[in-house]
N, C-alpha and C positions, 0 to 999 in steps of 0.2 A: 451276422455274427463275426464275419472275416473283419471287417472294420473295428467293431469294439473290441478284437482281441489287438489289433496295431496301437487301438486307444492305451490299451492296458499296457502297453507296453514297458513298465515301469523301470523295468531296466537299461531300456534305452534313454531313460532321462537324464542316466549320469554321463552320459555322454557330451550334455548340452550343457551350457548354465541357462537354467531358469530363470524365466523374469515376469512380471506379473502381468505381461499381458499373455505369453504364451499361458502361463499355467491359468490362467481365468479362464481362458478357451477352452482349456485339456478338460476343467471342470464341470463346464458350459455343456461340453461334449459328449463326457460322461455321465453327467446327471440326465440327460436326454433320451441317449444311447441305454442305459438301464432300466428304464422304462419301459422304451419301447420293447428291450428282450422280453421282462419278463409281463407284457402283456400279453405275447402270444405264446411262452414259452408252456404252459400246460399243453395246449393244443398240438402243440411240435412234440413235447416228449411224453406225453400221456402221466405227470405227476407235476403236482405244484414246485415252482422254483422253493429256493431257498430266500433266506434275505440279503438279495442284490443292492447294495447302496454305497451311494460315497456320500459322506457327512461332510460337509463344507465348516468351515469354523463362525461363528456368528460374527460379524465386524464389533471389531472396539473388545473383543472377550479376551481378558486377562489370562494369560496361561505362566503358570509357577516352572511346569514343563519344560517351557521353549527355554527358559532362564537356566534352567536345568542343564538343559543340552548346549547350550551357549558353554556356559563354566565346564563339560567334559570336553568343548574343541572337535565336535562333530564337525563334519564340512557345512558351508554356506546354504548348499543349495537344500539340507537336510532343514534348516531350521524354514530355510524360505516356506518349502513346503507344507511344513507345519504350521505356518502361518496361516495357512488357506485351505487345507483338508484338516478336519480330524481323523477322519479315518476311512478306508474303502476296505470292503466287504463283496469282493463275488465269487460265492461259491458255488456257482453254477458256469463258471465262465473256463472254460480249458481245463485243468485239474484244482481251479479255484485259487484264486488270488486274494491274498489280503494283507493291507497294510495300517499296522497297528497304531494307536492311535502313542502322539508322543508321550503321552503319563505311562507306557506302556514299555515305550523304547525306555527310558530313564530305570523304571523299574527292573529291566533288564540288564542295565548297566550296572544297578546297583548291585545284583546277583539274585532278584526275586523271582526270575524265571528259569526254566531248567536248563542245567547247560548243558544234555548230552542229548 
């Protein structure tokens, strides 16, 4: 568990610029690494996980989104990433981490999510 929480470390990414080999890895990693928690995770905590996953983007898939966030002048390394995740989900991992998927962040920016 100590390793997929250094995985998750999502904060630490803006420290780096991402490139598409690192983050292929980071995804490689992850999608491995969730698995394998929540195969024994009933067993370890005595109740079913939640749904643990990170969504990879399908290649060649059109996103309106990314075009979206391009025109608000997000940083680079925000739309890279949405190039390659849709979206990660674990709510079972430290207090639960999750990163929204980019139709999500735009809608946010428009004012469709709550701001307080």
């Amino acid at each position: 568990m100590h390793y997929l929480m250094e995985l998750v470390d999502i904060t630490a990414m803006d420290t780096i610029t991402t490139t598409c080999e690192n983050l292929s890895s980071w995804i490689d990693a992850m999608s491995k690494l969730t698995s394998e928690f929540t195969m024994n995770f009933e067993a370890t905590y005595g109740y079913d996980p939640g749904e643990n996953c990170l969504v990879a983007v399908v290649a060649d898939q059109e996103n309106d989104a990314l075009q979206a966030l391009s025109a608000q002048e997000v940083p680079s390394d925000l739309i890279h990433f949405y190039r390659k995740v849709k979206q990660v989900q674990l709510p079972d991992v430290g207090n639960g981490i999750f990163v929204n998927s980019a139709e999500d962040v735009v809608d946010g920016l428009a004012g469709g999510s709550p701001q307080r």
